[in-house]
C-alpha positions as CSV (number, residue, x, y, z in Angstrom):
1,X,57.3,64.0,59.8
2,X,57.5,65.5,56.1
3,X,60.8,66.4,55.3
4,X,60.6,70.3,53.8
5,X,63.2,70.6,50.6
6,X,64.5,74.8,51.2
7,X,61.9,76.1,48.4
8,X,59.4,74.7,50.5
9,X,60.3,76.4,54.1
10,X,57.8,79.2,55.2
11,X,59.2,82.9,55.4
12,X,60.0,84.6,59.0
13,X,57.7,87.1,60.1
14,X,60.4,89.5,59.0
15,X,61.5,87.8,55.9
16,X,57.6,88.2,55.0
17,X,57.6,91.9,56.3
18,X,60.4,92.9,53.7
19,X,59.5,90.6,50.6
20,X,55.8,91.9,50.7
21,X,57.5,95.4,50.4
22,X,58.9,94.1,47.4
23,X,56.2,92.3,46.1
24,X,54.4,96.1,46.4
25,X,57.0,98.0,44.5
26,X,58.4,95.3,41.9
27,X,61.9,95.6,43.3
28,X,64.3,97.7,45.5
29,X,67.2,98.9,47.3
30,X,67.7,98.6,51.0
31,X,67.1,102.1,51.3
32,X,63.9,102.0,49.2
33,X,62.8,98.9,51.7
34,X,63.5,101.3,54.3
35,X,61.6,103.8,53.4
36,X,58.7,101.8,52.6
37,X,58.4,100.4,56.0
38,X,55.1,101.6,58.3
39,X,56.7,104.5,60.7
40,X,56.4,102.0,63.8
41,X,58.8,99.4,62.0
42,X,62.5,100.5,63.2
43,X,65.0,98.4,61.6
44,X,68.4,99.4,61.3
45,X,69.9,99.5,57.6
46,X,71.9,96.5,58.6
47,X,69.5,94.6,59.2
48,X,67.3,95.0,56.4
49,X,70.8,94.3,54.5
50,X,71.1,90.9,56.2
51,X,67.5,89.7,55.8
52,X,67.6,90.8,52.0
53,X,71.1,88.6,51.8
54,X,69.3,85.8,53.8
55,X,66.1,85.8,51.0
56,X,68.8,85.8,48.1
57,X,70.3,83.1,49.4
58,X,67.2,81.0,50.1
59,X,66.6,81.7,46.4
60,X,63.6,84.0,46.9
61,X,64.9,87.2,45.5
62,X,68.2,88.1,43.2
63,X,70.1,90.9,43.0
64,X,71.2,93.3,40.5
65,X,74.7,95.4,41.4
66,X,73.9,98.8,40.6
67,X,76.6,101.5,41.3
68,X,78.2,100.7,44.9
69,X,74.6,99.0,46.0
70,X,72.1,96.2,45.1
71,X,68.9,96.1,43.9
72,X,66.8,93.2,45.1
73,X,64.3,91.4,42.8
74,X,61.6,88.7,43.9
75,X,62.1,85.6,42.0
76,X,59.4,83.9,44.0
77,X,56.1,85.7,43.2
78,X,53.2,86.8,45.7
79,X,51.0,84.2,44.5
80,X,53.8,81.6,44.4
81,X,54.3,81.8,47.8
82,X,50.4,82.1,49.0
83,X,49.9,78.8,47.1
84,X,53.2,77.1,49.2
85,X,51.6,78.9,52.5
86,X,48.0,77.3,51.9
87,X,49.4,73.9,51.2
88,X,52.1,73.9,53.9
89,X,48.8,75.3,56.2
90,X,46.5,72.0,54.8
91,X,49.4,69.6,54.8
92,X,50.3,70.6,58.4
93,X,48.0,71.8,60.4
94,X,44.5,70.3,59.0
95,X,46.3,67.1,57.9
96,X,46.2,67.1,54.1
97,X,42.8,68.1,54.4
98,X,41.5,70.9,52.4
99,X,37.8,70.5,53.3
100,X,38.9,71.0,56.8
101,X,40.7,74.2,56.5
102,X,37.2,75.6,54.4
103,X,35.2,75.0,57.2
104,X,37.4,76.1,59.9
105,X,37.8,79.3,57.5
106,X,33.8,79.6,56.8
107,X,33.2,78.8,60.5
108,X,35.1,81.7,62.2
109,X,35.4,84.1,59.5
110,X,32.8,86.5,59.2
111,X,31.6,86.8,55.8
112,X,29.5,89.1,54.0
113,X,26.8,88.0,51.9
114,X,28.9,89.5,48.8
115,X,31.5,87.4,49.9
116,X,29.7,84.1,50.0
117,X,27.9,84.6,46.9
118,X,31.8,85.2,45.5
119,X,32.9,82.4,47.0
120,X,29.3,80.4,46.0
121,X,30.4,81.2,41.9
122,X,34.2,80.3,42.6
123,X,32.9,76.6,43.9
124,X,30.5,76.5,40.7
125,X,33.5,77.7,38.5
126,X,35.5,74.5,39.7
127,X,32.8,72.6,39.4
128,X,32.4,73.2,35.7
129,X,36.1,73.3,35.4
């Protein structure tokens, strides 16, 4: 089994939810989390407090005492942590694989045929590269 060091761990579906919000508006309060929530997402202020805590403390975002609150801050970027996600994805669940998790993703993904010609020039970019 590979042992996972804590910058390595994948996000909860939750801890996701809130860091994309702050991906999206560069950084935050609870309240400005809050309010960027879709209407259907009811957490309580509390909670968004805790989760935010829980991602500072996993060393994902950092925090900035402003007045009587916080203002969170990612420290991990977006594309940081899609990078981690894709190679935790190929390490464990297409075993270290990448060539299997491209044709598992061409295979049930339907494509357009802008979308493969993209992806046709980014495969003769690398290539070159």
């Amino acid at each position: 089994m590979v042992k996972k060091s804590k910058e390595e761990k994948m996000l909860t579906e939750t801890e996701l939810e809130l860091i994309n919000i702050l991906w999206k508006i560069g950084e935050g309060t609870v309240a400005d989390v809050l309010q960027n929530l879709t209407k259907e997402r009811d957490l309580a202020y509390t909670s968004v407090s805790t989760i935010l805590r829980i991602l500072e403390q996993k060393k994902v975002l950092k925090t900035r005492k402003e007045g009587r609150g916080h203002v969170y801050i990612p420290l991990l970027s977006k594309e940081e942590y899609e990078e981690r996600t894709l190679r935790h994805v190929v390490d464990h669940v297409f075993d270290g694989t990448p060539m299997a998790l491209a044709k598992q993703f061409i295979n049930t993904t339907n494509l357009s045929k802008e979308e493969l010609a993209e992806l046709k020039k980014l495969i003769e970019q690398a290539q070159r590269e």
